[in-house]
Backbone bond lengths (Angstrom), bond angles and torsions (degrees), N, CA, C in turn:
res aa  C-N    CA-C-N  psi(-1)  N-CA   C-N-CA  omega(-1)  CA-C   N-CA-C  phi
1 X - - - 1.450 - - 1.531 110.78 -
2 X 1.490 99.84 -30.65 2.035 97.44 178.64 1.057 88.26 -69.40
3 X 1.169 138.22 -75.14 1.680 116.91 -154.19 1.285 120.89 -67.27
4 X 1.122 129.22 5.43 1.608 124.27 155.95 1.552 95.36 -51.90
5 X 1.568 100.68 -73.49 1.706 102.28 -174.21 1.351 129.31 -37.64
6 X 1.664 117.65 -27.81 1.179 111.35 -171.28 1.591 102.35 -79.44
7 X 1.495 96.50 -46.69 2.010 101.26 173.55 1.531 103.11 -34.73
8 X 1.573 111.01 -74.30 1.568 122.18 -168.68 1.618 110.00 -31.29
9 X 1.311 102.07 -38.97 1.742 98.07 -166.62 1.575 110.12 -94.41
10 X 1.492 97.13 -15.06 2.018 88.37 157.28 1.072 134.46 -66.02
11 X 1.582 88.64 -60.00 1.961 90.78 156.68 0.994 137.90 -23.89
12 X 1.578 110.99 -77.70 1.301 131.98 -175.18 2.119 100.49 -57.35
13 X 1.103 129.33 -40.28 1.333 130.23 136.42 1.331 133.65 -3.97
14 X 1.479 115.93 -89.50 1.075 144.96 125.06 1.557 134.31 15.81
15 X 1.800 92.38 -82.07 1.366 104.08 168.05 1.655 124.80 -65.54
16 X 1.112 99.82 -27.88 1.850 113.21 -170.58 1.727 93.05 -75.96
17 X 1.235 116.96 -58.61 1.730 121.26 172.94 1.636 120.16 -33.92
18 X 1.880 97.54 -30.75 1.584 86.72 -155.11 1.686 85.91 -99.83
19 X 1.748 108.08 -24.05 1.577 89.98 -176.97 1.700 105.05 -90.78
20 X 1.040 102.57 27.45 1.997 91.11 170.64 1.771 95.43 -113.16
21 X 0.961 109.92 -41.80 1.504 104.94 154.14 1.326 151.24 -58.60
22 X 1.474 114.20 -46.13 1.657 105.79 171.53 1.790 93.25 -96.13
23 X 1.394 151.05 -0.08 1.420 128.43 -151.33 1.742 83.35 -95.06
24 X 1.397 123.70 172.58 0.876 131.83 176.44 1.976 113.47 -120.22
25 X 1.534 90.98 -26.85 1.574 106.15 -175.16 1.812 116.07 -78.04
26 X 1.132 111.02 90.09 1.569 126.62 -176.25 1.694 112.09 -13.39
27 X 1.793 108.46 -40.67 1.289 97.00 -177.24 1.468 107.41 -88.76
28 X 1.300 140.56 -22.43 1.282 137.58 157.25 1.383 108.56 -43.25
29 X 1.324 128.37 -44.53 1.576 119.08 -175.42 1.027 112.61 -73.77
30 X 1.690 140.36 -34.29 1.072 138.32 145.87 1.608 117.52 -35.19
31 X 1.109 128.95 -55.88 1.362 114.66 179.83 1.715 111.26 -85.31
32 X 1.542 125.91 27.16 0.949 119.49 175.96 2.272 83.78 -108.57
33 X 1.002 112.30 -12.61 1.071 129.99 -172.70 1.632 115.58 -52.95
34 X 1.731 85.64 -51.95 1.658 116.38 -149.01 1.988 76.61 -99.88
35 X 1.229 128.07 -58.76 1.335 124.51 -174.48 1.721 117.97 -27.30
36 X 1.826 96.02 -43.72 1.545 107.62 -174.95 1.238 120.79 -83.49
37 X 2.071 114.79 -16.51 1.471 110.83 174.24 1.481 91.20 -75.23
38 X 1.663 143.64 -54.88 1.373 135.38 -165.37 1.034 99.48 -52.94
39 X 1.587 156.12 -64.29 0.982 140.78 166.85 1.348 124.66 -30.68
40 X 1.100 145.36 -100.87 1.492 130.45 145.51 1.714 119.25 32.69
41 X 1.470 85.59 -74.99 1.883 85.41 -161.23 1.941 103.90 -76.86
42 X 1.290 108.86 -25.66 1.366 96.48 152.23 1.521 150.66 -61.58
43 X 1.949 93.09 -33.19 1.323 91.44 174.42 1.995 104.80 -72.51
44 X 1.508 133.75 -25.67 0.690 123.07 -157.88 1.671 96.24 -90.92
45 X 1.142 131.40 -44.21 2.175 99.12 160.38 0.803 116.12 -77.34
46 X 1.318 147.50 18.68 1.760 142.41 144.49 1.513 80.43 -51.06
47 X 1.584 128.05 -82.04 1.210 130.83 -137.16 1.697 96.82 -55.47
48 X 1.124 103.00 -48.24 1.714 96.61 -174.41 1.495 126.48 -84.83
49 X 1.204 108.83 21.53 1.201 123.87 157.31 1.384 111.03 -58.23
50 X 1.218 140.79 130.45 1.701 138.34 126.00 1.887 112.52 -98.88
51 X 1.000 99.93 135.86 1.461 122.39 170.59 1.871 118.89 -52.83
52 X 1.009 115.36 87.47 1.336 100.26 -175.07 1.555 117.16 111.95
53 X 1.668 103.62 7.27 1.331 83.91 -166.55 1.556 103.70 -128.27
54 X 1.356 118.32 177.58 1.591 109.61 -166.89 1.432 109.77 -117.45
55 X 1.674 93.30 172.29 1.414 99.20 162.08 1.883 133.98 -21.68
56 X 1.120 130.88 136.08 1.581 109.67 168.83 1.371 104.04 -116.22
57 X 1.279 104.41 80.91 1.301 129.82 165.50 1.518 115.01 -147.82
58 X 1.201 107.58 105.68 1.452 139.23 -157.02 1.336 106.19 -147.05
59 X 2.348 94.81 148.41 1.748 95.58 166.63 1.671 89.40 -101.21
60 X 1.536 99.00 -149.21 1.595 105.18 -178.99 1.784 97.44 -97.69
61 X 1.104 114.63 -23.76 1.435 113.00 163.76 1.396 122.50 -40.25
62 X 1.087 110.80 -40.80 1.827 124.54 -162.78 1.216 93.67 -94.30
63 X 1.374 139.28 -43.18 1.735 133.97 -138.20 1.663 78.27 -73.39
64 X 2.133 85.83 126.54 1.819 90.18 157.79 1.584 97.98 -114.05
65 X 1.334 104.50 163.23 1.524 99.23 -172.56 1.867 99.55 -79.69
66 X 1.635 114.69 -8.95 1.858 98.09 -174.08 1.524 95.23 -80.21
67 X 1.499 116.80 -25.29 1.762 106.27 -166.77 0.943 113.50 -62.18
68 X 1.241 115.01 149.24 1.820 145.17 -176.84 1.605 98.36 -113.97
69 X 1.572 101.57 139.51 1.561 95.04 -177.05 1.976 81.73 -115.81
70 X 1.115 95.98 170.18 1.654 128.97 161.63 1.797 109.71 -66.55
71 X 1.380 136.51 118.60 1.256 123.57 -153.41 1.820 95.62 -98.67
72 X 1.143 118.62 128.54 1.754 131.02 -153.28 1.779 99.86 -91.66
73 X 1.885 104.24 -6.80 1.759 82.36 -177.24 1.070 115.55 -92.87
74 X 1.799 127.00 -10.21 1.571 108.30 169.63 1.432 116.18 -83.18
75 X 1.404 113.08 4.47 1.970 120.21 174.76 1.251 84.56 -76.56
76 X 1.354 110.70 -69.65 1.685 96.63 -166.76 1.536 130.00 -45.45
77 X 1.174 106.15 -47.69 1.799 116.83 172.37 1.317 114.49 -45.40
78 X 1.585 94.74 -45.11 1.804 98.51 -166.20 1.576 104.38 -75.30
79 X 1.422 119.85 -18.95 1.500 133.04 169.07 1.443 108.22 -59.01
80 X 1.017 102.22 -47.75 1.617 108.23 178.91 1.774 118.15 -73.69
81 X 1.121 99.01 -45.10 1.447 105.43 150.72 1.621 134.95 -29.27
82 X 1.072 110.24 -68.72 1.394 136.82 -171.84 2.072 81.11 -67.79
83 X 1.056 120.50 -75.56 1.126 114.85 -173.90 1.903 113.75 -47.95
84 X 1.101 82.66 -73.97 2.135 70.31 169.58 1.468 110.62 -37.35
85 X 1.395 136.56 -52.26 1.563 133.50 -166.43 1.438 114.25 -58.17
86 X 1.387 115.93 -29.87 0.849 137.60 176.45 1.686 117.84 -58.34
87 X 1.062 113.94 -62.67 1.569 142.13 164.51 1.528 105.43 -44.79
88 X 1.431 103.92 -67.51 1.691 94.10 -177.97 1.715 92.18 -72.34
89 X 1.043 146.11 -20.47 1.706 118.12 -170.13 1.454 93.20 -68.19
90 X 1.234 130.76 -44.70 1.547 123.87 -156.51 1.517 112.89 -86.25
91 X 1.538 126.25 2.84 1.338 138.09 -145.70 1.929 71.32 -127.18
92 X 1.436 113.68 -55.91 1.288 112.14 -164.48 1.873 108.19 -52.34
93 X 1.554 88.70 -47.67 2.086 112.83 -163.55 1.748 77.64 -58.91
94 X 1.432 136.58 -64.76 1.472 111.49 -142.27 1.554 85.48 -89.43
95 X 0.644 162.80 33.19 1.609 149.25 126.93 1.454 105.07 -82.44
96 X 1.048 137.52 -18.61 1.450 121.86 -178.56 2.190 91.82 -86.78
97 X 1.087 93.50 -38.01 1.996 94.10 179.89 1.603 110.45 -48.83
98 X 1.647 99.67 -55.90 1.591 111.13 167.08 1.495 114.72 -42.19
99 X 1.051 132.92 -56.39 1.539 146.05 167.87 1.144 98.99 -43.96
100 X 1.404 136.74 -85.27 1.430 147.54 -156.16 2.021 95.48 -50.95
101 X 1.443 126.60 -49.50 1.182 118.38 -173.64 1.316 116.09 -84.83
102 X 1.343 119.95 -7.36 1.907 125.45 179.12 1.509 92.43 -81.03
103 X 1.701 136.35 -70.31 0.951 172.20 -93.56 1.834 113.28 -135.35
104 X 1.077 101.78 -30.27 1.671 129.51 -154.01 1.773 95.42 17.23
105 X 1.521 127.05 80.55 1.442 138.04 159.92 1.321 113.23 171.76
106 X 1.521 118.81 145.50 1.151 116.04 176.72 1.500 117.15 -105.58
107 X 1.209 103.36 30.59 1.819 104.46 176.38 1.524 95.16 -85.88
108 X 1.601 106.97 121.64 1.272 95.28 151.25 1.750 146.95 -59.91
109 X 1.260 77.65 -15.79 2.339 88.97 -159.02 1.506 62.79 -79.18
110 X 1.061 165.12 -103.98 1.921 157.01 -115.60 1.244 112.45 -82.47
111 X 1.454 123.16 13.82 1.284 127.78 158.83 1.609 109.10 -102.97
112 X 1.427 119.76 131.88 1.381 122.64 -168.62 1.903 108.95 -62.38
113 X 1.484 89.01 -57.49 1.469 88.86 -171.51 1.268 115.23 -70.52
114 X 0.977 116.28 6.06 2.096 117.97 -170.86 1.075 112.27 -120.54
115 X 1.785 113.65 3.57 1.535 113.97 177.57 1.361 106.58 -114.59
116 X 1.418 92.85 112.47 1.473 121.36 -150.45 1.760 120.41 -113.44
């Protein structure tokens, strides 16, 4: 089942790389954008996954010395993640609006400064 995830998050990798690269249409590159943070924040709790292991949220009552907990700093990162992606998607969307009303089109190759 982990390596589904690791596949899933190449792809999704992958796919975001190839459509920010060959697409030409500004809002497609944006979601080739957002494709590569989901990729990303998956491969990074794939990594912090352990098999079998729990919550780390515990009293001193419970702590057994065989339990293995689940390690909480790539949840957190990837929390933070998802929140930054977020920020640049909506920072990205009203700059592509700005474009569309300077420009009236979102092809890049027919925008001067974006044909690159």
């Amino acid at each position: 089942m982990i390596i589904a995830n690791y596949i899933g998050a190449v792809l999704l990798m992958f796919l975001g790389l190839y459509t920010i690269i060959m697409k030409k249409h500004l809002i497609k590159i944006v979601m080739g954008m957002c494709l590569m943070d989901y990729g990303v924040n998956l491969l990074i709790v794939s990594i912090g996954f352990n098999p079998g292991g729990t919550a780390p949220i515990f009293t001193i009552s419970e702590l057994d010395p065989g339990a293995f907990f689940v390690d909480p700093v790539p949840q957190a990162l990837t929390l933070t993640s998802i929140v930054i992606g977020a920020c640049v998607m909506a920072m990205a969307l009203s700059i592509v609006i700005k474009i569309k009303q300077k420009y009236k089109t979102l092809d890049a190759g027919r925008i001067r400064r974006l044909n690159g």
